[in-house]
DSSP file (Angstrom, degrees, kcal/mol; ACC not computed):
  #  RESIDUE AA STRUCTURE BP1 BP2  ACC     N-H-->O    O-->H-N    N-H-->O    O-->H-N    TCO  KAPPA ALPHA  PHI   PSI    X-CA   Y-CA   Z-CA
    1    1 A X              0   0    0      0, 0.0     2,-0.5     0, 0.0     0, 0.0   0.000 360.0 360.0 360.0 113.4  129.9   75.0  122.0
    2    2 A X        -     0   0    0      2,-0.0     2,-0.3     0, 0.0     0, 0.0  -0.871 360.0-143.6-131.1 156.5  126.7   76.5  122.9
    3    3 A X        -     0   0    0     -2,-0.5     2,-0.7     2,-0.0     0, 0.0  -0.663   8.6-145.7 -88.7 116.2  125.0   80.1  123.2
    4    4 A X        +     0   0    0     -2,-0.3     2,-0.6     1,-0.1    -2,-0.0  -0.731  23.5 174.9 -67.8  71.1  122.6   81.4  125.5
    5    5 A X        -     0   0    0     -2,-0.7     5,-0.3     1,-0.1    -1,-0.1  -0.466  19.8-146.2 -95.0  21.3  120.3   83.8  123.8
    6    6 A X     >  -     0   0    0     -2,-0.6     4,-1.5     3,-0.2    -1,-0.1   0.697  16.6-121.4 -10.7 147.5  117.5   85.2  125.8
    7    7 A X  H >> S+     0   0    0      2,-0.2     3,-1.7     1,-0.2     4,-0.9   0.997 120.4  59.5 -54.3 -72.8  113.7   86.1  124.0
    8    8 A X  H 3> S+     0   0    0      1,-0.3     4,-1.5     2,-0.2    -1,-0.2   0.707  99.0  58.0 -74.7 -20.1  114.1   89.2  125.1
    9    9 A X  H 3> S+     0   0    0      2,-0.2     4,-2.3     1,-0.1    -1,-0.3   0.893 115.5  41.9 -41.0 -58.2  117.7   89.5  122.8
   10   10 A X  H << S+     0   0    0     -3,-1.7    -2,-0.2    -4,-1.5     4,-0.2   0.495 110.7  48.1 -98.6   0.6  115.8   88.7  120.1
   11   11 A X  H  X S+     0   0    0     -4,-0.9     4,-2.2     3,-0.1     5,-0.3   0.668 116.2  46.9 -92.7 -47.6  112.6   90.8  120.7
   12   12 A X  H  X S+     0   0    0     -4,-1.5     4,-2.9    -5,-0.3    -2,-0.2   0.990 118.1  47.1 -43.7 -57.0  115.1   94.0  121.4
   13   13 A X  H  X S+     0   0    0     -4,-2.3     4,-1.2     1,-0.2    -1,-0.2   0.795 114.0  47.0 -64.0 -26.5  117.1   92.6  117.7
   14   14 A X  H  > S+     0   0    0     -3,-0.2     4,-2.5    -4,-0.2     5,-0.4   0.931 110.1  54.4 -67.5 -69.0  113.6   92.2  115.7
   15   15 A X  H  X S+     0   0    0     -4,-2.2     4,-2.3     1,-0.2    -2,-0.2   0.859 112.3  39.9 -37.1 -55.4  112.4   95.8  116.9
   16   16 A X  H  X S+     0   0    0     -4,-2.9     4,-3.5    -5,-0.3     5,-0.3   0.939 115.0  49.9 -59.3 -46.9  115.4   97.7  115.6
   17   17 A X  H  X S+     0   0    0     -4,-1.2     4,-1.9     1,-0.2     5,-0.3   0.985 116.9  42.6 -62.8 -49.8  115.7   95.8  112.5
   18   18 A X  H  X S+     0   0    0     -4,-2.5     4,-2.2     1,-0.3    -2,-0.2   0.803 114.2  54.1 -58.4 -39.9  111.9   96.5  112.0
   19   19 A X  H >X S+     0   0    0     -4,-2.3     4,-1.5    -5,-0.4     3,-1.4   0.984 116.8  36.5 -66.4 -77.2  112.5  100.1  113.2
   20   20 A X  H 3X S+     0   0    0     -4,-3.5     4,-1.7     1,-0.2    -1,-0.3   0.731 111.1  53.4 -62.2  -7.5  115.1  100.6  110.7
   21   21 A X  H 3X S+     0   0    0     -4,-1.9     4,-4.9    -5,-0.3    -1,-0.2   0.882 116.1  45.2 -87.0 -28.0  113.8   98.6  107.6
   22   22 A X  H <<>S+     0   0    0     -4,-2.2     5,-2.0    -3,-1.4    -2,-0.2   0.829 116.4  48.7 -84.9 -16.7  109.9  101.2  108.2
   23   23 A X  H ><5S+     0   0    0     -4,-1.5     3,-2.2     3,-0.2     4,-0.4   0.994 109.6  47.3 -75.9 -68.3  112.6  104.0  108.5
   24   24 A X  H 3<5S+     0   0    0     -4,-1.7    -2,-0.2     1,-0.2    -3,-0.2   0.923 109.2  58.0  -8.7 -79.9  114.6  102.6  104.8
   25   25 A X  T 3<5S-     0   0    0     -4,-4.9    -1,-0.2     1,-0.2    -2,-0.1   0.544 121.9-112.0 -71.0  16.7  110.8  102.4  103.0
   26   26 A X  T < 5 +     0   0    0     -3,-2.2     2,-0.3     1,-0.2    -3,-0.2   0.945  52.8 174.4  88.5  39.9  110.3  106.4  103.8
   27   27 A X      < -     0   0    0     -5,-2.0    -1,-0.2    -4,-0.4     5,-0.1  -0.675  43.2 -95.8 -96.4 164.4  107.5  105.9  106.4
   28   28 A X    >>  -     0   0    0     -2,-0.3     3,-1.4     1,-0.1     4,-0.7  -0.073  41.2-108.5 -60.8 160.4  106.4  109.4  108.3
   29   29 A X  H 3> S+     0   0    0      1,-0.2     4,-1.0     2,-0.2     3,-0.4   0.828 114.8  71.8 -59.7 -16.6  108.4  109.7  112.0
   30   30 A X  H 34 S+     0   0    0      1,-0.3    -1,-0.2     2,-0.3    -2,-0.1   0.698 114.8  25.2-116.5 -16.6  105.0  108.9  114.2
   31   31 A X  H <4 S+     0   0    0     -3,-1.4    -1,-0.3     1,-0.1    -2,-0.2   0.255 108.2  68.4-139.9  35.2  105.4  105.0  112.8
   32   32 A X  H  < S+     0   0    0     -4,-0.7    -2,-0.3    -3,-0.4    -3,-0.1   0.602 106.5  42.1 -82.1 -36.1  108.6  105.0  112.3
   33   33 A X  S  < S+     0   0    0     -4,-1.0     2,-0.4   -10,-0.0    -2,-0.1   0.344 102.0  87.4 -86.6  -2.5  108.7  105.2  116.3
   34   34 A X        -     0   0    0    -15,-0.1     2,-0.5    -5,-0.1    -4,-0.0  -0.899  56.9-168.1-120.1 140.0  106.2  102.8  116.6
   35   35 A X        -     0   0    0     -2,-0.4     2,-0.2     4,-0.0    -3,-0.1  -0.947  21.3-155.5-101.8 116.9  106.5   98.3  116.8
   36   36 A X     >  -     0   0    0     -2,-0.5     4,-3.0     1,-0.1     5,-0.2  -0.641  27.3-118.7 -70.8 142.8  103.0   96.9  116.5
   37   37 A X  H  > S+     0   0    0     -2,-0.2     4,-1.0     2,-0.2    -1,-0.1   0.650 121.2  57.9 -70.6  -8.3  102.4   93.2  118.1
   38   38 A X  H  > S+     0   0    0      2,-0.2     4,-2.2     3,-0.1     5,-0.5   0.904 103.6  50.4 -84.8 -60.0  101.6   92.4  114.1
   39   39 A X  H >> S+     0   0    0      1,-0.3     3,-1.3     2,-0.2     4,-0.8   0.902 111.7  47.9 -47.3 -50.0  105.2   93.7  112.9
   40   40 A X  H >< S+     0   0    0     -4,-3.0     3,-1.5     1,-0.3     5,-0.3   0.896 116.6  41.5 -79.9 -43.6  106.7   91.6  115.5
   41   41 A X  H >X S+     0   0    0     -4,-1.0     4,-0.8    -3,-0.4     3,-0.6   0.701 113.1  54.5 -53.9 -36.7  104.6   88.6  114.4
   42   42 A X  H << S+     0   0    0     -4,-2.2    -1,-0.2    -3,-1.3    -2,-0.2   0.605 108.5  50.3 -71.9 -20.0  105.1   89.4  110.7
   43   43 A X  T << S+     0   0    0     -3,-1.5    -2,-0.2    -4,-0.8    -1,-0.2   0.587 107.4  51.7-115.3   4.7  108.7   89.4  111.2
   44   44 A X  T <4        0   0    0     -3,-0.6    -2,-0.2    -4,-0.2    -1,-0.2   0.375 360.0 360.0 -95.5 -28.3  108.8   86.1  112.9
   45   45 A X     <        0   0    0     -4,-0.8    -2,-0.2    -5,-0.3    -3,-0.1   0.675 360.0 360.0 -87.7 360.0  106.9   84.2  110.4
C-alpha cells in the first residue's frame, strides 16, 4: 500500500515542528513567528 505525501505536507509539518521546538527553548515571540530558509535546511539535514 502506498501514500501520497506532497512537499508542501512536509514543508507545512517541518515549520510547525520548528515553530514549536524555538517556542519549547524560550526564544522571544518576533522569532518564534519567524521560519528562516536555514531552519528549514537545518531541519532536513
Amino acid at each position: 500500500m502506498c501514500y501520497y505525501i506532497g512537499i508542501e505536507d512536509l514543508a507545512a509539518n517541518a515549520m510547525i515542528e520548528i515553530l514549536e521546538k524555538k517556542q519549547k527553548d524560550g526564544k522571544s515571540i518576533e522569532s518564534v513567528l519567524s521560519v528562516t530558509l536555514r531552519d528549514l535546511e537545518e531541519y532536513g539535514a
